[in-house]
N, CA, C and O atoms as a GROMACS GRO file, in nm:
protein
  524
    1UNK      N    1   0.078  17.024  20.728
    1UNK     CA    2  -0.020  17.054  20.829
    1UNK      C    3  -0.159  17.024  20.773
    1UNK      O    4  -0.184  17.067  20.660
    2UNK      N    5  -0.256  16.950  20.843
    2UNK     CA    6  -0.384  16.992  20.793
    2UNK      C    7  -0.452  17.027  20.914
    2UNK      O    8  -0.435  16.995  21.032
    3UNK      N    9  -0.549  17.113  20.845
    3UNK     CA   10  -0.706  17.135  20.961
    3UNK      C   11  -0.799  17.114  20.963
    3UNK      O   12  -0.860  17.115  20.856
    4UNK      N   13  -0.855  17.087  21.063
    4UNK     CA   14  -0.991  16.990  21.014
    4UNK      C   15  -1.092  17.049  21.102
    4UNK      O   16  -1.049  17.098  21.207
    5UNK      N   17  -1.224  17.055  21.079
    5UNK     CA   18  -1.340  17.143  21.126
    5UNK      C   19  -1.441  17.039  21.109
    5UNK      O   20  -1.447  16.990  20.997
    6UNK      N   21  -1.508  17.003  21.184
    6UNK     CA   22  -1.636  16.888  21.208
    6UNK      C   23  -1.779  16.980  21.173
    6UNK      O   24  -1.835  17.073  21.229
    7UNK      N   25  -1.808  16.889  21.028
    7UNK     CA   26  -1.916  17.005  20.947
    7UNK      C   27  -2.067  16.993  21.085
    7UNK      O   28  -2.106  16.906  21.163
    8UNK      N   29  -2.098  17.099  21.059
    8UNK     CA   30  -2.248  17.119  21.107
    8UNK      C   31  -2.228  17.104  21.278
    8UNK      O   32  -2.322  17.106  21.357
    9UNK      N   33  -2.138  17.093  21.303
    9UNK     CA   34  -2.083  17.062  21.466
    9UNK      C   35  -2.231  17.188  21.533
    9UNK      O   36  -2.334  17.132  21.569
   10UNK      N   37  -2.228  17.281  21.538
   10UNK     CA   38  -2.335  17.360  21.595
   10UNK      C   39  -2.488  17.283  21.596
   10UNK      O   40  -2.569  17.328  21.677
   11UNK      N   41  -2.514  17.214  21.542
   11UNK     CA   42  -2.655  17.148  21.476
   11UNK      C   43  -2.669  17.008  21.518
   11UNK      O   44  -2.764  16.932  21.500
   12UNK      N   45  -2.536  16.984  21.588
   12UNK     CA   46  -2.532  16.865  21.688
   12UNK      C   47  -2.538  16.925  21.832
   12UNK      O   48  -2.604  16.886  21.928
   13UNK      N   49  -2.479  16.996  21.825
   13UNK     CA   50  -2.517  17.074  21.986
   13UNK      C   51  -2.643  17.116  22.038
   13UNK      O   52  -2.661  17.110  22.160
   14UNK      N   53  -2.758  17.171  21.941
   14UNK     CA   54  -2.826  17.247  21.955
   14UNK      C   55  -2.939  17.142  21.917
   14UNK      O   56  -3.049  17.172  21.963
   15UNK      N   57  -2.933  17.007  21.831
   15UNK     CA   58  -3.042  16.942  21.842
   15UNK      C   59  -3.028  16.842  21.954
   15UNK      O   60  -3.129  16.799  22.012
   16UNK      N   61  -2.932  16.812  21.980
   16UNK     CA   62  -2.893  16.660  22.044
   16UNK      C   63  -2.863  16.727  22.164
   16UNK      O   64  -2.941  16.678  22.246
   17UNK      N   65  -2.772  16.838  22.237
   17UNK     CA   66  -2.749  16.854  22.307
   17UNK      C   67  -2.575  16.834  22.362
   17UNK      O   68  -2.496  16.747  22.324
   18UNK      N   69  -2.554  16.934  22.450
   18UNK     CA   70  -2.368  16.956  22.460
   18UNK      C   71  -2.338  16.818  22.502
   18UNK      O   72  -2.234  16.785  22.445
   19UNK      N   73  -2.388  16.709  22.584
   19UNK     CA   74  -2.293  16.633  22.578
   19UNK      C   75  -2.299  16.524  22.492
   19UNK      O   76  -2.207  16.445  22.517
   20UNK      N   77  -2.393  16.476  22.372
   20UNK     CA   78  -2.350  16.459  22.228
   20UNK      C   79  -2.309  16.539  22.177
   20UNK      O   80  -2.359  16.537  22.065
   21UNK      N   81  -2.243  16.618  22.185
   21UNK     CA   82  -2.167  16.737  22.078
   21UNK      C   83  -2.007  16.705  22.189
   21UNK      O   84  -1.902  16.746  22.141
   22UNK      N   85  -2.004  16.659  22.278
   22UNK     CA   86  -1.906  16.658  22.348
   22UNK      C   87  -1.866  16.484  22.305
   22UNK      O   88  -1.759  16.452  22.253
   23UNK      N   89  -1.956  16.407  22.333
   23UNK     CA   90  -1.908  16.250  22.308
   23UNK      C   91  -1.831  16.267  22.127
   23UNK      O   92  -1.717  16.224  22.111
   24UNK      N   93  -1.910  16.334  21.999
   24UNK     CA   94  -1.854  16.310  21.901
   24UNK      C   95  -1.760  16.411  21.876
   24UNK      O   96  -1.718  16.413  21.760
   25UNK      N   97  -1.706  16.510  21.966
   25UNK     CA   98  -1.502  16.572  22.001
   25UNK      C   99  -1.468  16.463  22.010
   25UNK      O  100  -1.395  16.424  21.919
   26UNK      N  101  -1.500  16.368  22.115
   26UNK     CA  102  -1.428  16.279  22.177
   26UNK      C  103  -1.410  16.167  22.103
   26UNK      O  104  -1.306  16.107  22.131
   27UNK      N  105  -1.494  16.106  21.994
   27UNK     CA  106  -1.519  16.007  21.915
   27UNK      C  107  -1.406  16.043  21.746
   27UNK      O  108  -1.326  15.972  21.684
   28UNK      N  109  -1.460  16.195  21.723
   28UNK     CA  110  -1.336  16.228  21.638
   28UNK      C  111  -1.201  16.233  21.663
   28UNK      O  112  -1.110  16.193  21.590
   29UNK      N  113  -1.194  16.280  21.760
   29UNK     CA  114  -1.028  16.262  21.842
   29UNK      C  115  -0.975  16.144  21.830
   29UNK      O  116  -0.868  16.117  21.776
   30UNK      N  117  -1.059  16.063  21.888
   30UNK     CA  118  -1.004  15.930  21.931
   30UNK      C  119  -0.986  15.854  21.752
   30UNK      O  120  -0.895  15.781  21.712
   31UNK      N  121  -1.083  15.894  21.693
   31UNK     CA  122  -1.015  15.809  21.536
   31UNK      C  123  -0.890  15.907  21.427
   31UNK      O  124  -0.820  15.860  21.337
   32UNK      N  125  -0.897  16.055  21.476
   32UNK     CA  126  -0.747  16.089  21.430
   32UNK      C  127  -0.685  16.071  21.507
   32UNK      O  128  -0.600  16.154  21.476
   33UNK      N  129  -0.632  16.007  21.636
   33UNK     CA  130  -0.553  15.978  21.719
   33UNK      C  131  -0.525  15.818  21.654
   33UNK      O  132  -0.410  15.791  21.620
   34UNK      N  133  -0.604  15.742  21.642
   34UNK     CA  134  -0.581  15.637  21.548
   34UNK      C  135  -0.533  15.601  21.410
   34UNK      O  136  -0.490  15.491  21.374
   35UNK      N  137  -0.550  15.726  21.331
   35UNK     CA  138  -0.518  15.699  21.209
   35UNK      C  139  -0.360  15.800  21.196
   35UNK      O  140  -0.306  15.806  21.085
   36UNK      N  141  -0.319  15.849  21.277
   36UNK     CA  142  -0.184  15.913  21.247
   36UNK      C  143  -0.110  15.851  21.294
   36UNK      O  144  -0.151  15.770  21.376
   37UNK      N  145   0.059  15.858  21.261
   37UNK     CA  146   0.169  15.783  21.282
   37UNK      C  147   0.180  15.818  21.429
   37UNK      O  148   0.106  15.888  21.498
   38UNK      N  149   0.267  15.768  21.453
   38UNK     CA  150   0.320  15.811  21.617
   38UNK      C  151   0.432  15.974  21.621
   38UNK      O  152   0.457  16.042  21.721
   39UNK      N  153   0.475  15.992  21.497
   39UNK     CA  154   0.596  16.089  21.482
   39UNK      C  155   0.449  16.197  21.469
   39UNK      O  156   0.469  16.303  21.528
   40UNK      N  157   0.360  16.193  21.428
   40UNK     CA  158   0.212  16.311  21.407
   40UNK      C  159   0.212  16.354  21.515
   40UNK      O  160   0.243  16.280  21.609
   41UNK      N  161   0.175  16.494  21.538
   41UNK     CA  162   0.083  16.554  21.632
   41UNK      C  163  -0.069  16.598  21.574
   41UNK      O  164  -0.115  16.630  21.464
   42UNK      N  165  -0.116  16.584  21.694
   42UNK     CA  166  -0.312  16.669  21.669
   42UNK      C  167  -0.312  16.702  21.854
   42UNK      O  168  -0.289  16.649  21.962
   43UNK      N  169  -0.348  16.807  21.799
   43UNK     CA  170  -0.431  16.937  21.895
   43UNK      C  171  -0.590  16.961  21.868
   43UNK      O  172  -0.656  16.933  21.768
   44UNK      N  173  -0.623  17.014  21.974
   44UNK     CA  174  -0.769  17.022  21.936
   44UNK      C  175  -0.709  17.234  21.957
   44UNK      O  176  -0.634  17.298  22.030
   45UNK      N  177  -0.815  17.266  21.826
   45UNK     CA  178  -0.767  17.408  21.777
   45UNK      C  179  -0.903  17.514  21.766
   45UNK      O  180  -0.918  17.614  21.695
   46UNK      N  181  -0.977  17.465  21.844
   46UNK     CA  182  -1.120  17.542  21.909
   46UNK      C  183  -1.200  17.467  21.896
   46UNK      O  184  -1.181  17.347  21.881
   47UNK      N  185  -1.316  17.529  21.900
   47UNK     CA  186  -1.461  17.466  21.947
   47UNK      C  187  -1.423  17.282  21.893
   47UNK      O  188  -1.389  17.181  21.955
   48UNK      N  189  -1.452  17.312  21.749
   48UNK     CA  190  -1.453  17.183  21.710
   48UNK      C  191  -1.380  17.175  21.577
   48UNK      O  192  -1.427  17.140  21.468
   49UNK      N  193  -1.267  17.212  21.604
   49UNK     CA  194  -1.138  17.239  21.475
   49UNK      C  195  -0.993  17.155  21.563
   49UNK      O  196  -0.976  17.149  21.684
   50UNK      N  197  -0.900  17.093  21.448
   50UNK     CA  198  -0.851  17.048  21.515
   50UNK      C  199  -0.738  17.073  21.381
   50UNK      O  200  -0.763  17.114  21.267
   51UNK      N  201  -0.580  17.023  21.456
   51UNK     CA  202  -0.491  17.107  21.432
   51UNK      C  203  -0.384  16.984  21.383
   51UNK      O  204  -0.358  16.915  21.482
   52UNK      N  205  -0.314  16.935  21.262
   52UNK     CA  206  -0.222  16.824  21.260
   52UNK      C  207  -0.109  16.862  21.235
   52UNK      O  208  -0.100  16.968  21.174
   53UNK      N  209   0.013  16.794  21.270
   53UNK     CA  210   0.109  16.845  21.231
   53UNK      C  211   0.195  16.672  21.162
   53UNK      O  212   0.232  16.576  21.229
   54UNK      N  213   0.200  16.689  21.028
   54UNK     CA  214   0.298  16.536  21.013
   54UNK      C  215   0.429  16.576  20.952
   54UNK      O  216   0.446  16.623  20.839
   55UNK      N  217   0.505  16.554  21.032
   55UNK     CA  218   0.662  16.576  21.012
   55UNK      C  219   0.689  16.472  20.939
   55UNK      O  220   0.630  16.364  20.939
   56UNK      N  221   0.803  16.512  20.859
   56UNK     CA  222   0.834  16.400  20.721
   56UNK      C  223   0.726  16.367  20.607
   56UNK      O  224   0.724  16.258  20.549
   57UNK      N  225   0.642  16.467  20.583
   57UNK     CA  226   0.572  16.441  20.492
   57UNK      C  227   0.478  16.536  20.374
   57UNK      O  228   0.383  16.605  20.410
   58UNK      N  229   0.521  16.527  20.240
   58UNK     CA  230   0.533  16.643  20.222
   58UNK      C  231   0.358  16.622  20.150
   58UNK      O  232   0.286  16.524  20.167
   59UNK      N  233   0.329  16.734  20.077
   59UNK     CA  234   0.197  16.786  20.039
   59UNK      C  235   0.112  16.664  20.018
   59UNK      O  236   0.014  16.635  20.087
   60UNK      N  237   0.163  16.584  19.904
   60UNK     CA  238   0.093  16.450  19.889
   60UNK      C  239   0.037  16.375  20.009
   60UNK      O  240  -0.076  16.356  20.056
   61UNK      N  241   0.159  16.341  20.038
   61UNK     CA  242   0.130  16.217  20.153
   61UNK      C  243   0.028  16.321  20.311
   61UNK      O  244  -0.028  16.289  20.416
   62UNK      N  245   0.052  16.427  20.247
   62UNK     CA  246   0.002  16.493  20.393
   62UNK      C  247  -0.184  16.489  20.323
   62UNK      O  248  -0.264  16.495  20.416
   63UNK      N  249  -0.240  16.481  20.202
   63UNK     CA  250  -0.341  16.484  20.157
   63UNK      C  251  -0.375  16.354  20.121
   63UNK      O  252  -0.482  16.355  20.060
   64UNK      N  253  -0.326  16.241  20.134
   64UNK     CA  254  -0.335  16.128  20.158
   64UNK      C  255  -0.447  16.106  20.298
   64UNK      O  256  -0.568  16.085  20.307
   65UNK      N  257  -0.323  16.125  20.405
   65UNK     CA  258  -0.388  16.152  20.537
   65UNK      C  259  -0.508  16.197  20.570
   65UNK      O  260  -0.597  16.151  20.641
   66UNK      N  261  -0.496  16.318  20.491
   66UNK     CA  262  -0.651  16.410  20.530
   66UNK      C  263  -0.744  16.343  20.453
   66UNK      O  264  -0.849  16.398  20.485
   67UNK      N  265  -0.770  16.258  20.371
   67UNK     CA  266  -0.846  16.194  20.286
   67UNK      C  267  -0.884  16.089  20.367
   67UNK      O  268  -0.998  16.090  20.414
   68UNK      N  269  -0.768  15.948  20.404
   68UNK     CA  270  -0.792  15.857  20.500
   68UNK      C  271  -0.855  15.907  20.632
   68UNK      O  272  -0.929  15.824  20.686
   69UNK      N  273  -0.843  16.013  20.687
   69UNK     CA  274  -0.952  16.029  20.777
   69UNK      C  275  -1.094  16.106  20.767
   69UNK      O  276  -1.184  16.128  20.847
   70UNK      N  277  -1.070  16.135  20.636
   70UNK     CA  278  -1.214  16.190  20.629
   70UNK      C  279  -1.276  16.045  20.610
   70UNK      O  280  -1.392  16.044  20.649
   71UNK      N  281  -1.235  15.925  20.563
   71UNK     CA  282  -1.307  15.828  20.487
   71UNK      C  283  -1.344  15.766  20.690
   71UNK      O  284  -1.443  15.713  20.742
   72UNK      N  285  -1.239  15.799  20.735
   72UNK     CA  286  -1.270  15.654  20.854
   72UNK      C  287  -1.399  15.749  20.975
   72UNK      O  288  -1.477  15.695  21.055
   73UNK      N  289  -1.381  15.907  20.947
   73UNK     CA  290  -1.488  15.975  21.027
   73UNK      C  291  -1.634  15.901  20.960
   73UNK      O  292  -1.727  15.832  21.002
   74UNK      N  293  -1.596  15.954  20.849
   74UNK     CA  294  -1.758  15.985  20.781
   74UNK      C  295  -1.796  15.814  20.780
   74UNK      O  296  -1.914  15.780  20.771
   75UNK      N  297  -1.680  15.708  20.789
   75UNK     CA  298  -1.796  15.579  20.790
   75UNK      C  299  -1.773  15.530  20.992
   75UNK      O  300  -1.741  15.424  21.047
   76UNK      N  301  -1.794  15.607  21.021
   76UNK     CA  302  -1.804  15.552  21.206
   76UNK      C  303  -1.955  15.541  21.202
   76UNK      O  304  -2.038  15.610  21.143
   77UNK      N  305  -1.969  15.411  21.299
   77UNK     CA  306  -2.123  15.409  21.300
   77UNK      C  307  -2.218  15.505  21.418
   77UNK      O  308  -2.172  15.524  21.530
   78UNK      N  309  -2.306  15.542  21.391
   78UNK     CA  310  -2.340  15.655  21.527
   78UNK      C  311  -2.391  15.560  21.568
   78UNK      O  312  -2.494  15.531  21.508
   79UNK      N  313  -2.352  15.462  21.690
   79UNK     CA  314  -2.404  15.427  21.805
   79UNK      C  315  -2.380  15.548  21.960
   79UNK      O  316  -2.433  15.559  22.071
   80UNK      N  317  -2.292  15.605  21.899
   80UNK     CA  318  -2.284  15.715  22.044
   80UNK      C  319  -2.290  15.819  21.989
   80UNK      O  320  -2.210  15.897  22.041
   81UNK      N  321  -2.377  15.890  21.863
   81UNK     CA  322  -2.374  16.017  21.843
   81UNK      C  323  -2.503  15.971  21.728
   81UNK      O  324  -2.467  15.918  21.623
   82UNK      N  325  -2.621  15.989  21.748
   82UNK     CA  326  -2.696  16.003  21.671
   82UNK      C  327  -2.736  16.070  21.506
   82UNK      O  328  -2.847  16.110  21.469
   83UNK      N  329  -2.618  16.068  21.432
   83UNK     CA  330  -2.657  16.135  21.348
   83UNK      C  331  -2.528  16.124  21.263
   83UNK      O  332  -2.447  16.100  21.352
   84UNK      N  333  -2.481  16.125  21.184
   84UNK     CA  334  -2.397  16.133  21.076
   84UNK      C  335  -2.262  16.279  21.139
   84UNK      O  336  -2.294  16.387  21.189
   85UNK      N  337  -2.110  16.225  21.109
   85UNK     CA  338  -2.101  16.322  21.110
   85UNK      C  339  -1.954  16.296  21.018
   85UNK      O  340  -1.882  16.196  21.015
   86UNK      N  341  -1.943  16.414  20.952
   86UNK     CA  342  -1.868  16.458  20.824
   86UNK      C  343  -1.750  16.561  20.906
   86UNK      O  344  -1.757  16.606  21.020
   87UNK      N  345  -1.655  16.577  20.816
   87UNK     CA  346  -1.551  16.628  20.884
   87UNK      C  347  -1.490  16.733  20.701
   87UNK      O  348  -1.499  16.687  20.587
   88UNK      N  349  -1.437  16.865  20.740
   88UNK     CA  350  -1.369  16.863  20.636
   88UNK      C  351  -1.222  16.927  20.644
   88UNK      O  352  -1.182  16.983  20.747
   89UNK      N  353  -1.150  16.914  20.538
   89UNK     CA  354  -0.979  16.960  20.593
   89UNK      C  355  -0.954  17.040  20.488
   89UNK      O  356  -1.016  17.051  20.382
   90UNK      N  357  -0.813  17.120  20.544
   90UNK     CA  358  -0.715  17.193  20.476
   90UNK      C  359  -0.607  17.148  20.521
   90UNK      O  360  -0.572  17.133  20.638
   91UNK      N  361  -0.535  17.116  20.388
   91UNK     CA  362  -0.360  17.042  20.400
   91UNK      C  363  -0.312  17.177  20.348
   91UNK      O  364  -0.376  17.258  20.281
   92UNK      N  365  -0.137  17.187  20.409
   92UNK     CA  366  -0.096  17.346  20.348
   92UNK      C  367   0.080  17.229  20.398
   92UNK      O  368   0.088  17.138  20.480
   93UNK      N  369   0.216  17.301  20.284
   93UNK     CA  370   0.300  17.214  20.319
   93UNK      C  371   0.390  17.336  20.337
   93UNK      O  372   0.383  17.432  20.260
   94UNK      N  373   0.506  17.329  20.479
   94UNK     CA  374   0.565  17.401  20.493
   94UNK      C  375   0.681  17.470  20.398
   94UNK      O  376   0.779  17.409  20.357
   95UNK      N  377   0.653  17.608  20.368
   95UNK     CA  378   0.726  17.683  20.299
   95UNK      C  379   0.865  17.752  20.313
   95UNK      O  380   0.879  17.785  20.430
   96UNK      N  381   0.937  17.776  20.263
   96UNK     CA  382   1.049  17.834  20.365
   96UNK      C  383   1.044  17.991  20.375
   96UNK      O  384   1.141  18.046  20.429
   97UNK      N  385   0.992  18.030  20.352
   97UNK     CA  386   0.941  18.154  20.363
   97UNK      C  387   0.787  18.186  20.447
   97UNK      O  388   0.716  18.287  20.447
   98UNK      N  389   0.773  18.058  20.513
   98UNK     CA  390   0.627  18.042  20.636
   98UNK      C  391   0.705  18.107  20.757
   98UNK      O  392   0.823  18.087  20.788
   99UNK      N  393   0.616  18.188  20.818
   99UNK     CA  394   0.597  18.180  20.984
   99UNK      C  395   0.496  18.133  21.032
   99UNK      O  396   0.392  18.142  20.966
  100UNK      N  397   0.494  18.073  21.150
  100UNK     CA  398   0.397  17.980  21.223
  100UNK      C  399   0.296  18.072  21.210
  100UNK      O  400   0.236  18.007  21.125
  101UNK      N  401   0.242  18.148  21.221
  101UNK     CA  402   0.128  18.205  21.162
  101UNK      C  403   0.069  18.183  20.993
  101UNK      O  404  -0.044  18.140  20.967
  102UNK      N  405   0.176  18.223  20.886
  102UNK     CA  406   0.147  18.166  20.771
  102UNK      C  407   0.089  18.019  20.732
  102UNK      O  408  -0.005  17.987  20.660
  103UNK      N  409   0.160  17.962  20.789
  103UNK     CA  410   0.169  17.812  20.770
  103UNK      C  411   0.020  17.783  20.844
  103UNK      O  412  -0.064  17.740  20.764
  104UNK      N  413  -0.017  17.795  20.951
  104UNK     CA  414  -0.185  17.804  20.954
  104UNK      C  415  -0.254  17.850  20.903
  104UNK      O  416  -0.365  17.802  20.881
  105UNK      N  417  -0.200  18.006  20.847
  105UNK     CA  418  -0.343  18.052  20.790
  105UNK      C  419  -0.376  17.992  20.655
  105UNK      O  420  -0.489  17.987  20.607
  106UNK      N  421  -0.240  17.938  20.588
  106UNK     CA  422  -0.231  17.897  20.474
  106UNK      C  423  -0.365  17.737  20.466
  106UNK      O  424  -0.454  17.730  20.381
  107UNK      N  425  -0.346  17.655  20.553
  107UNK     CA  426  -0.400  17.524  20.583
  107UNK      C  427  -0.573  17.602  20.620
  107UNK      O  428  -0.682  17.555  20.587
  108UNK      N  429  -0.542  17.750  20.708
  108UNK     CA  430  -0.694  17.699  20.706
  108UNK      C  431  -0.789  17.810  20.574
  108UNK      O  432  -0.908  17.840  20.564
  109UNK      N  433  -0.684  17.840  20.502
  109UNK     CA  434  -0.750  17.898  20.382
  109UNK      C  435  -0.817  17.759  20.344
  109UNK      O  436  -0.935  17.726  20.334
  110UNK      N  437  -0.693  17.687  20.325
  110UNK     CA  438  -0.818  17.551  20.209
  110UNK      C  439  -0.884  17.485  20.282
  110UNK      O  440  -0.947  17.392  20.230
  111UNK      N  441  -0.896  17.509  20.437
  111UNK     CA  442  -1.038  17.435  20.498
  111UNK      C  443  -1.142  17.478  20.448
  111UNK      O  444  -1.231  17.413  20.393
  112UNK      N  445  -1.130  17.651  20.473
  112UNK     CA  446  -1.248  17.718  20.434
  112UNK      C  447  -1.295  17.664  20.307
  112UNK      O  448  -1.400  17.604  20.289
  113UNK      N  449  -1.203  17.693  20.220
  113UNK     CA  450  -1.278  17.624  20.041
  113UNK      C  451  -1.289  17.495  20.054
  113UNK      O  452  -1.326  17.445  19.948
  114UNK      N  453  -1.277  17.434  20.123
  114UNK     CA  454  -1.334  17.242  20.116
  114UNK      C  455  -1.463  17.288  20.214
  114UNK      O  456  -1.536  17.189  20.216
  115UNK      N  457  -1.530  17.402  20.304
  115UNK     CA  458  -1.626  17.419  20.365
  115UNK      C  459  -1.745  17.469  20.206
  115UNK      O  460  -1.848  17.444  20.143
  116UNK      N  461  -1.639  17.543  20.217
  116UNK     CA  462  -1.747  17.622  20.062
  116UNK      C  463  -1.752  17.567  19.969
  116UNK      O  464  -1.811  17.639  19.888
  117UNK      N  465  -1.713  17.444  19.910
  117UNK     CA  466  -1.728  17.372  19.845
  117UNK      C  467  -1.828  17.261  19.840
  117UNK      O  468  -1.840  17.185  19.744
  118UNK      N  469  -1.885  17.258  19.931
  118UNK     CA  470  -1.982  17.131  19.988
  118UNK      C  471  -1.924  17.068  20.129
  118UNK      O  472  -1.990  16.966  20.145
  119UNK      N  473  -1.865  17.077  20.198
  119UNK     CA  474  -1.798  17.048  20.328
  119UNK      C  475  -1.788  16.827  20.307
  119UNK      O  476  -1.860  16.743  20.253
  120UNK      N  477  -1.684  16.825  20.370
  120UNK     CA  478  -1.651  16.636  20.411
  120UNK      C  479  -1.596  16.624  20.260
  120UNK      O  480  -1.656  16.568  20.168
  121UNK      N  481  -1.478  16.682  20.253
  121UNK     CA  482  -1.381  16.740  20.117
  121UNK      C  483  -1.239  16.746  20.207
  121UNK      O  484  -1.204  16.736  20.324
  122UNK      N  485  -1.186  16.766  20.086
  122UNK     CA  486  -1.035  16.791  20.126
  122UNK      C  487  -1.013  16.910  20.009
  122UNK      O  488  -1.051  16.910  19.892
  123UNK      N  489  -0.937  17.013  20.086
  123UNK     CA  490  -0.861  17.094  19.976
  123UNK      C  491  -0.738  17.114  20.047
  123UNK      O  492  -0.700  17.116  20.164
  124UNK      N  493  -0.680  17.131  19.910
  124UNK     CA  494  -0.506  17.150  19.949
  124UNK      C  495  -0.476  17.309  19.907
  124UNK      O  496  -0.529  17.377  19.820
  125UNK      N  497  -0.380  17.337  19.993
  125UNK     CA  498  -0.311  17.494  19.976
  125UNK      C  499  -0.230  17.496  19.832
  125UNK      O  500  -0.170  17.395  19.796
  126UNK      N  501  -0.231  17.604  19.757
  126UNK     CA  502  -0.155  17.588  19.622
  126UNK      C  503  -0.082  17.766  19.618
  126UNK      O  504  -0.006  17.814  19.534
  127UNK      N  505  -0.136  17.822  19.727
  127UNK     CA  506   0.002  17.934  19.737
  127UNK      C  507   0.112  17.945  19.725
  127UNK      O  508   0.199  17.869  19.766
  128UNK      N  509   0.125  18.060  19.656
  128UNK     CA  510   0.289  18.035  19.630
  128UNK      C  511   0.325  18.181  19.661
  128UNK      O  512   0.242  18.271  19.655
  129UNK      N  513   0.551  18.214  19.720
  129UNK     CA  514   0.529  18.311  19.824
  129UNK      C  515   0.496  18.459  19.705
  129UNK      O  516   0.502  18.455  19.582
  130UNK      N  517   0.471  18.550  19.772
  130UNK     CA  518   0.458  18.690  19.672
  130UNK      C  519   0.611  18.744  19.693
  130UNK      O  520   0.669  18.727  19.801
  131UNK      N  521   0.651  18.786  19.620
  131UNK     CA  522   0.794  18.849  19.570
  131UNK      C  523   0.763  18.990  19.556
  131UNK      O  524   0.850  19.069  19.519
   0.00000   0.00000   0.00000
């Protein structure tokens, strides 16, 4: 799974206005809709967080992914969104001891630390279960 949160997304809304904050949802969508396999899912998972799911693929290759699209966000040219925009993720790989709750919160623990880290990062989940 990874999650991905579009850095500073509030600061595009509020200088530029909701419907540039609405064209670059639509502009990020449309290039993780491009860069995942066809067997992938993505959801959009609030304001401006979004939700992957890649079946058949385990921690690596799933942080592969989240890397290749941070590279293809952060170099889009702003002709329809004035301003730079950075993206950052949490990859987390299903456990057998996850419930669909775990298994998110796990992915968006390491969003948060790729936010707190300097954001337009990747961090990966390294939990392991408690006994």
């Amino acid at each position: 799974m990874i999650t991905l949160d579009i850095d500073y997304f509030k600061l595009v809304n509020d200088e530029f206005a909701h419907d540039v904050g609405d064209i670059a949802l639509k502009v990020v969508a449309n290039t993780i809709k491009e860069s995942l396999r066809d067997i992938d899912h993505v959801c959009r998972y609030g304001g401006e967080e979004f939700l992957m799911l890649l079946p058949e693929s385990d921690k690596e290759a799933a942080k592969k992914t989240a890397e290749r699209l941070r590279e293809a966000v952060s170099g889009l040219p702003s002709t329809e969104v004035p301003a730079p925009i950075t993206i950052s993720l949490g990859v987390a790989s299903l456990k057998n001891w996850d419930t669909d709750l775990t298994f998110v919160k796990r992915a968006d623990k390491a969003l948060y630390r790729a936010k707190k880290g300097g954001r337009n990062r990747v961090e990966v989940d390294d939990e392991q279960a408690v006994v």
